[in-house]
C-alpha positions, 0 to 999 in steps of 0.5 A: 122933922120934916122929910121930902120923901122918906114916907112916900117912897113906898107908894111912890116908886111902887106906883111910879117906878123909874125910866127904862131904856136909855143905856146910851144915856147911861155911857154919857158923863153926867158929872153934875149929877154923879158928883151931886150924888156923891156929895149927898152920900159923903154928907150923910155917912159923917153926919148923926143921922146914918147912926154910923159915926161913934162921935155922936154917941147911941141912944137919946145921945145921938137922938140929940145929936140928930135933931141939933143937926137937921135944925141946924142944917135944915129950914124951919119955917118959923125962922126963915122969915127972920133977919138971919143970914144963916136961916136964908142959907138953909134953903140950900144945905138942907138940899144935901141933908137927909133924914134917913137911910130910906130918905137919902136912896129914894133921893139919890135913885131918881136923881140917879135915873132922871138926872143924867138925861137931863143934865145932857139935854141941859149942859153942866152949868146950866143944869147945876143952877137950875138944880140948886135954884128949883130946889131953894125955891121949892123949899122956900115955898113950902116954908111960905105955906107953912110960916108958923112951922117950928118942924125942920125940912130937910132932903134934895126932893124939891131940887128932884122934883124940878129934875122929873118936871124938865124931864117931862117936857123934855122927854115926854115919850121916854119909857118908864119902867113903873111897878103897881101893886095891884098887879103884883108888881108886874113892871110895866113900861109906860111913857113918861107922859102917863107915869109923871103926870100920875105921880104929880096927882098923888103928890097934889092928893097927899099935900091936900091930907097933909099938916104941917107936922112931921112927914113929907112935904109934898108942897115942896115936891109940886112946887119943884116939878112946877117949877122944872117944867116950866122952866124947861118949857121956857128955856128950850120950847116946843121945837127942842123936845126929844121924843122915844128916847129909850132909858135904861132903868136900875132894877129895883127902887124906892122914892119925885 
C-alpha cells in the first residue's frame, strides 16, 4: 500500500516542523478545517485500519480486512483509467482514508496548523472546494505517473500539500517553527519562505528515489503544493498577500 505520508513524517516534520504564532488565528472559527479533521478521525477509528474495532477480528483476519478496505476505499492506478464509476470516485474517499496511526496524526497536525489561516484568507466554500479538488487532482497525478501501479494510494496528503502551497503565497512571511536534528532539535523559527520551500526539495529529492511500490507518494505531495500555489497565485494575486502574520504552532509534530 501506498501511503502519503506515514514514512516521511519522521524526517519531514523534524526538518520542516509547524507555523508559529498566530494565536488570533487560532481564536477564528475554521469550520471547514475542524470538521475536515474530525471526519478524518471518526472515519479511521471504525475502520480496520485503527486495529480498534473487534469486527474485523485480529491477526491475518484483520490484515484481510485492512487491505480488502484500502482497495476499496483507495486508488489503485492500474484500475483508474477503466470504465468504472467507482475507480473515478477514489480520488475522493481515499482523501478521508489512512493507513496508520502515524499516518492519520502527521496529516491531521498540518492540516491542523496551515488550514485554519488558509481557510480564513479563502472563505468556507471556496477553501472546501479548493481542498477537495487539489487533493482529487494531486492523487489523479500520481496515478498517471504511475498507470501499471496495482498498489492502493491512500491519505489527505496531496489535499495537504496544496493547503501548504496556498499558505505559501499567502503567508510568505509567517513564522514556522522548524525542529532540525543536527541541532539537537533546537526549535527554531524561520519564514515561511525559507522552511516551505525546503520542505518542497525534499519532496522533489525522495519522488526522484522513489518506485511505484509500497511507501509514500511523494509525486502526490508536489503535485498538490503545485497545484495550491498556483491556484492561490491565480485566485488572490500579488496585491492580497499577508505578509508577518504570526501563527502559533502546537508543541510537537510529525508529518506536507
Amino acid at each position: 500500500m501506498i501511503r502519503n505520508w506515514s514514512k516521511a513524517v519522521r524526517t519531514t516534520v523534524s526538518a520542516v516542523g509547524a507555523p508559529a504564532g498566530a494565536r488570533s488565528s487560532r481564536r477564528r472559527a475554521a469550520p471547514v478545517t475542524y470538521t475536515l479533521i474530525t471526519l478524518c478521525c471518526l472515519l479511521f477509528l471504525i475502520s480496520p485500519a485503527a486495529g480498534l474495532n473487534p469486527v474485523y477480528g485480529t491477526g491475518e483476519e484483520l490484515l484481510a480486512a485492512q487491505r480488502a478496505y484500502f482497495r476499496r476505499w483507495g486508488v489503485i492506478p492500474a484500475e483508474l483509467f477503466e470504465d468504472s464509476p467507482g475507480s473515478a470516485l477514489t480520488p475522493a474517499t481515499a482523501l478521508f482514508v489512512h493507513g496508520s496511526w502515524v499516518h492519520l496524526l502527521g496529516n491531521m497536525l498540518f492540516l491542523y496548523v496551515f488550514g485554519a489561516m488558509t481557510e480564513e484568507r479563502m472563505g468556507r466554500l471556496q477553501f472546501a472546494l479548493f481542498y477537495l479538488g487539489c487533493g482529487y487532482l494531486a492523487l489523479l497525478g500520481y496515478a498517471g505517473a504511475n498507470a501499471h501501479s496495482q498498489e492502493s494510494l491512500v491519505g489527505a496528503s496531496g489535499a495537504i500539500s496544496a493547503v501548504l502551497g496556498a499558505f505559501l503565497f499567502l503567508f510568505p512571511r509567517a513564522r514556522v517553527t522548524s525542529l532540525l536534528p543536527f541541532l539537537f532539535f533546537l526549535p527554531l523559527r524561520f519564514p515561511a519562505w525559507v522552511v516551505l520551500p525546503f520542505w518542497v526539495t525534499l519532496q522533489w529529492l525522495a519522488a526522484g528515489r522513489a518506485g511505484d511500490g509500497p511507501g509514500v507518494a511523494y509525486l502526490a505531495h508536489l503535485v498538490g503544493f503545485g497545484l495550491g500555489f498556483a491556484f492561490a497565485w491565480v485566485r488572490f494575486g500579488r496585491g492580497t498577500r499577508v505578509g508577518g502574520v504570526p501563527v502559533a504552532a502546537p508543541e510537537g509534530e510529525n508529518q506536507p
